[in-house]
C-alpha positions as CSV (number, residue, x, y, z in Angstrom):
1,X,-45.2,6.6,14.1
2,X,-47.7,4.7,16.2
3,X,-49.5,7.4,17.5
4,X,-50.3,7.7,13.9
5,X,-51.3,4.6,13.5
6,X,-53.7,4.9,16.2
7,X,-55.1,8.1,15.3
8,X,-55.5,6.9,11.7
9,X,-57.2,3.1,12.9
10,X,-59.9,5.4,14.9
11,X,-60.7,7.7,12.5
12,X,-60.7,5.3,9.7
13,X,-63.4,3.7,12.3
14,X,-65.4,6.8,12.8
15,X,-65.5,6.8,9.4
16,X,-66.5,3.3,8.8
17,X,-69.1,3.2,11.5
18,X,-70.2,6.8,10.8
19,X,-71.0,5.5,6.7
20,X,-73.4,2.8,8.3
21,X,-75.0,4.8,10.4
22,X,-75.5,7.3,7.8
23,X,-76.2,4.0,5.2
24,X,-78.7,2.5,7.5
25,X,-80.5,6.0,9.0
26,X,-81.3,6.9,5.1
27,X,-82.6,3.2,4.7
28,X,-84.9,3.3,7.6
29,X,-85.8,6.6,7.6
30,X,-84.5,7.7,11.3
31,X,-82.8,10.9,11.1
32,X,-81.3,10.5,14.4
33,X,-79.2,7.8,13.3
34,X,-78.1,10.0,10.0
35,X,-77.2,12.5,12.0
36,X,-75.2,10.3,14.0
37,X,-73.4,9.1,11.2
38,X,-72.7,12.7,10.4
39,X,-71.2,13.4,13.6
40,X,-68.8,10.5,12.8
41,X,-67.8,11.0,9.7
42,X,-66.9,14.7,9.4
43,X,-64.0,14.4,12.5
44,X,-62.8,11.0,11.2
45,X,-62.3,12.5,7.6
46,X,-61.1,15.5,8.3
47,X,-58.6,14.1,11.2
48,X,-57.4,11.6,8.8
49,X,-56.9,14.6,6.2
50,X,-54.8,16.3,8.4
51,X,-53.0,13.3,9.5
52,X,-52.1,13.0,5.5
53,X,-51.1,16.3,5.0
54,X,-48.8,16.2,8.0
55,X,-47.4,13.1,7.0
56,X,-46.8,13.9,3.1
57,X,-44.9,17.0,4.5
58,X,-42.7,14.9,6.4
59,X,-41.9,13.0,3.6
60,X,-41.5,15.8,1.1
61,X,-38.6,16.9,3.5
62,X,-37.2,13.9,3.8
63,X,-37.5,13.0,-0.2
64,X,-35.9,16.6,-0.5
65,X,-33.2,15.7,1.9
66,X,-32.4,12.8,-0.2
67,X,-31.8,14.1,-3.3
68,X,-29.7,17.2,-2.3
69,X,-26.5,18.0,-4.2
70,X,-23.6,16.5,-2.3
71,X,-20.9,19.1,-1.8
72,X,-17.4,18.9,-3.4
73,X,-16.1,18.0,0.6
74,X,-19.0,15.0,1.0
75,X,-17.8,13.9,-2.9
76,X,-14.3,14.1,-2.1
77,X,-14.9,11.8,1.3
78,X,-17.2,9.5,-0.5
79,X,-14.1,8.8,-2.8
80,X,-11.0,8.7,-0.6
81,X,-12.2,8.7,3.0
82,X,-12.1,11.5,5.3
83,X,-9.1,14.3,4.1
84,X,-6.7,15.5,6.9
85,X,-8.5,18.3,8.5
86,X,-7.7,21.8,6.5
87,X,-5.9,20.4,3.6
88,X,-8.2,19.6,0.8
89,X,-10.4,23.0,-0.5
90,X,-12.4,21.7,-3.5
91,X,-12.5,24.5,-5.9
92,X,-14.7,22.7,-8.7
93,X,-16.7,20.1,-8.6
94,X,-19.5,17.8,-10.8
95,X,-21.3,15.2,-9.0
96,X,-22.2,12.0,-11.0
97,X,-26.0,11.6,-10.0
98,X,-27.2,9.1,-13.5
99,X,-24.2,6.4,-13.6
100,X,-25.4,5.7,-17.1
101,X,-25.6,9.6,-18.1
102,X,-23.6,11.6,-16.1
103,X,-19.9,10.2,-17.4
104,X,-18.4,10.7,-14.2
105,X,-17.0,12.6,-11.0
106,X,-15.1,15.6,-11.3
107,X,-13.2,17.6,-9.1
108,X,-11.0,20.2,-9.2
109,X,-8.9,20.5,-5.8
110,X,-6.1,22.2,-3.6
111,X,-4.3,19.9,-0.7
112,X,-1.3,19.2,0.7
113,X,1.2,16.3,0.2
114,X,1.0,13.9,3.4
115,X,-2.7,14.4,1.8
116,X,-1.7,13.1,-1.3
117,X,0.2,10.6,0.2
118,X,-2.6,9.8,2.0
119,X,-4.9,9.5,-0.7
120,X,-2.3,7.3,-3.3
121,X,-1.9,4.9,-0.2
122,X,-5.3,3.9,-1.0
123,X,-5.3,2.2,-4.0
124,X,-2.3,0.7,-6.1
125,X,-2.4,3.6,-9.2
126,X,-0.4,3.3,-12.4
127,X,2.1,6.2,-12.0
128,X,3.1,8.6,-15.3
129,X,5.0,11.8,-15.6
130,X,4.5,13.3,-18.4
131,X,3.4,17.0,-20.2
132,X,0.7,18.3,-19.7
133,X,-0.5,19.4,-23.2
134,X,-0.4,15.7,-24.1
135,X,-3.8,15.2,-22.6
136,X,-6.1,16.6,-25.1
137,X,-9.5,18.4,-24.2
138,X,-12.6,16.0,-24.0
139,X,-16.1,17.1,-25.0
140,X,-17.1,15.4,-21.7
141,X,-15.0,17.6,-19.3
142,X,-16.3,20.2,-17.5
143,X,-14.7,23.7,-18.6
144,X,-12.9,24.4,-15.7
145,X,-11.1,20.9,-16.0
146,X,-8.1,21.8,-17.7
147,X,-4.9,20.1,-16.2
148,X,-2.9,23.0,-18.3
149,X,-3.0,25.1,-15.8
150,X,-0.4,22.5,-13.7
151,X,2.4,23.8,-15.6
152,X,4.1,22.2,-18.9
153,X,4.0,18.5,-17.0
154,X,2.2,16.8,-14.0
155,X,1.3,13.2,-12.4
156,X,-0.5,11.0,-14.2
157,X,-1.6,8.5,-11.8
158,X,-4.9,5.9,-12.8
159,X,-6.5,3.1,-11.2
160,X,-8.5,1.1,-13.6
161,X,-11.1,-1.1,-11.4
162,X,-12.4,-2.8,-14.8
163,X,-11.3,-3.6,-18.1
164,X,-14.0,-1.1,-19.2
165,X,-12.5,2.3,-18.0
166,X,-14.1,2.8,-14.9
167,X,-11.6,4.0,-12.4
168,X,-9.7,6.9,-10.5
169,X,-7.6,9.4,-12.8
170,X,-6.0,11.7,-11.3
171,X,-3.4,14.9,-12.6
172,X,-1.7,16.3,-9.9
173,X,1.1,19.2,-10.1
174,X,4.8,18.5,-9.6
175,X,4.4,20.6,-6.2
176,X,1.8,17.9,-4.7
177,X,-0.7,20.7,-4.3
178,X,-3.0,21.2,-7.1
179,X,-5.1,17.6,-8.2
180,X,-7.5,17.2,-11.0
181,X,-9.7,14.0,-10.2
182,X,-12.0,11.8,-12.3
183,X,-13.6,8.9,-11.2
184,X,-15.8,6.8,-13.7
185,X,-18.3,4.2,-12.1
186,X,-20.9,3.3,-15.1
C-alpha cells in the first residue's frame, strides 16, 4: 500500500507541476515550457489511471469476497461452534442476510448424537416432545422445512434470548439424527 502511495504522490506531482508549466508556457508564450508541461502531465495521468484501475479491482474482489453466500457448514459453525468432524451434512439451508427482512436462519441437517449433545450443551433449551403434525406450516418457512418428515413426534427444544421471539428452535427426530434449526436474530 505505500508503494502506492508514493507512486500516486509523484504523479499527482507531475501532474500538478506539469498544469503550471503548461498554465504558465500558454501565458508567456514559450512553447518550450508547454511542451514541458505536456511531457509531465500525460505519464502522471495516465500512471495514476492505472494505479486506480488496479486498485478498484482490488477492491471489487475484495467487496465480492465479502458479500459471498455463506455455506450451510460456515452457518452451522457461526451458530453452534465448530461440529465434530464428519457428523453434521447440511442438506438445506437459508442464510439470514437483512435481519429486518429475512425472518431468520434455516437449516435442514443430518448429525450424530454426541453432536447433538454437543450442540444442546451450549445453551439451556426448553425441552418438548411432542407430534409432529402439531406444528403447523408457516408462510415464512422455506418449502423444504417440514419437520413431518421426522416421523409422527420429535424434540422440540427452544432457547428464547428475548421476550420478543428471537432465539434457537430446533426439531430433531427421536433417533438424534435428523435436526430442523431456526434461529431468529431481528
Amino acid at each position: 500500500m505505500k508503494e502506492h502511495l508514493t507512486w500516486i504522490l509523484l504523479s499527482a506531482a507531475c501532474v500538478v507541476i506539469g498544469g503550471l508549466l503548461i498554465l504558465v508556457g500558454l501565458l508567456s508564450n514559450r512553447k518550450s515550457l508547454f511542451r514541458l508541461g505536456i511531457l509531465l502531465v500525460l505519464p502522471g495521468s495516465l500512471t495514476i489511471t492505472y494505479l486506480m484501475i488496479r486498485d478498484s479491482r482490488a477492491l471489487f474482489e475484495r467487496a465480492r469476497e465479502a458479500i459471498k453466500p455463506r455455506t450451510g457448514l460456515e452457518i452451522y459453525a457461526a451458530l453452534f461452534e465448530q461440529p465434530a468432524p464428519a457428523c453434521v451434512e447440511v442438506l438445506h439451508h437459508r442464510d439470514q442476510v437483512i435481519p429486518k427482512i429475512d425472518y431468520a436462519i434455516w437449516l435442514e441437517l443430518r448429525t450424530c448424537p454426541d453432536e447433538m449433545r454437543r450442540l444442546l450443551s451450549l445453551r439451556s433449551y426448553q425441552h418438548q416432545f411432542k407430534e409432529t403434525s402439531s406444528s403447523p406450516k408457516r408462510s415464512t418457512e422455506p418449502n423444504w422445512f417440514d419437520p413431518l418428515v421426522l416421523g409422527d413426534s420429535a424434540h422440540y427444544f427452544r432457547f428464547e434470548q428475548d421476550d420478543y421471539g428471537n432465539g434457537t428452535y430446533l426439531v430433531l427426530s427421536k433417533d438424534s439424527t435428523h435436526l430442523f434449526c431456526k434461529d431468529i436474530a431481528d
